[in-house]
Structure formats: structure tokens, C-alpha cells
C-alpha positions in Angstrom: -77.4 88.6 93.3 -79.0 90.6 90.6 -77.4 89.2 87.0 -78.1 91.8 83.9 -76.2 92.1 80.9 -75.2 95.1 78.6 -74.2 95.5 75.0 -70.6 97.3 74.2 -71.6 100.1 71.7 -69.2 101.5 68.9 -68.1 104.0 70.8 -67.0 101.6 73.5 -69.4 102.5 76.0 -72.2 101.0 78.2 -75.3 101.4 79.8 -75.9 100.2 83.6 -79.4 98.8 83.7 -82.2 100.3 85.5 -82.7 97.3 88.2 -78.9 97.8 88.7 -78.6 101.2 88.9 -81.8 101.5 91.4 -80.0 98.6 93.4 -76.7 100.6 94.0 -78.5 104.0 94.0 -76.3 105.4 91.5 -77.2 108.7 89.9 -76.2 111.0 86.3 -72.3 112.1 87.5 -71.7 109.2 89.5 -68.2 108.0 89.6 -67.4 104.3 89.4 -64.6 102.6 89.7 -63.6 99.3 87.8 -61.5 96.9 88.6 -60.0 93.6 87.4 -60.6 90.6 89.2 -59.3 87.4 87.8 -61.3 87.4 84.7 -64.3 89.3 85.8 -64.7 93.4 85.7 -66.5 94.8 88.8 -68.1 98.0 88.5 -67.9 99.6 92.0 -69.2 103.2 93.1 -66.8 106.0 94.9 -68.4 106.6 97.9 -66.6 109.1 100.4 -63.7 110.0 96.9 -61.3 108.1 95.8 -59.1 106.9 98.5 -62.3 105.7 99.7 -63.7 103.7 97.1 -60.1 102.5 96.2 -59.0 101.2 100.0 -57.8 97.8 100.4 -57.3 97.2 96.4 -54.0 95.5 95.6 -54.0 94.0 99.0 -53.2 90.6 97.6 -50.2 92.2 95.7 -48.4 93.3 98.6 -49.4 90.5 100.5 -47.5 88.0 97.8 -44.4 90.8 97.9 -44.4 90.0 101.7 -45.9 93.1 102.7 -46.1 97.1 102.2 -43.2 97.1 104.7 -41.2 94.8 103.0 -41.7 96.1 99.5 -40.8 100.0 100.9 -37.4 98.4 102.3 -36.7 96.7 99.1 -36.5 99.9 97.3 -35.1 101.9 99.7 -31.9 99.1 99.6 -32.3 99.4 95.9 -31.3 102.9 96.0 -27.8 102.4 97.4 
């Protein structure tokens, strides 16, 4: 695992350092996505767009609501 760390600047912003960006071969006009996990942020890139790069995120959600399934029913009963 490559550890590197990055200063916040005023303007909120960061810089991805060199080792990590030649590790994930990201390029100027990349998107990334971040995400919340726990307490950690992770900095993923959006391969193949967005429904790509965001697949299987909020799995443990619906998982602890018993499922998409169960969730879409829920509201659908909600509505009568």
C-alpha cells in the first residue's frame, strides 16, 4: 500500500502526489470520485462513467434496510 499525505490549501483544494497518481494512472481531467467510509475518505477514479465507478456503493445501506426489494415495497405501501 502506497501511504502519502497532502496539505488542504485555502482554497480547500489538494494535490494527488506524483507516486500516487502514476500508481492509479490518473491524468489532467480525470474524474474521481470520493467517498466516505467510516472515518476514512477514499479517492476512487471513474472508469467506464459514473454508474461505473459508483456500482455497488451503498450496498451496506440497503443490505441493513433488508434489501433494495424491500426498501422499493416500503414506499410503494407508503403511498397508499
Amino acid at each position: 500500500m502506497v501511504v502519502a499525505s497532502t496539505k488542504l490549501t485555502t482554497k480547500h483544494q489538494i494535490t494527488i502526489p506524483s507516486e500516487i497518481r502514476r500508481r492509479l494512472h490518473l491524468e489532467a481531467g480525470d474524474v474521481l470520485y470520493l467517498a466516505i467510509e467510516d472515518d476514512h475518505v477514499v479517492l476512487r477514479a471513474a472508469r467506464g462513467g459514473w454508474t461505473e465507478s459508483t456500482r455497488g456503493l451503498g450496498a451496506d445501506l440497503w443490505r441493513s434496510q433488508g434489501g433494495s426489494a424491500a426498501v422499493i415495497e416500503a414506499e410503494r405501501e407508503s403511498w397508499e
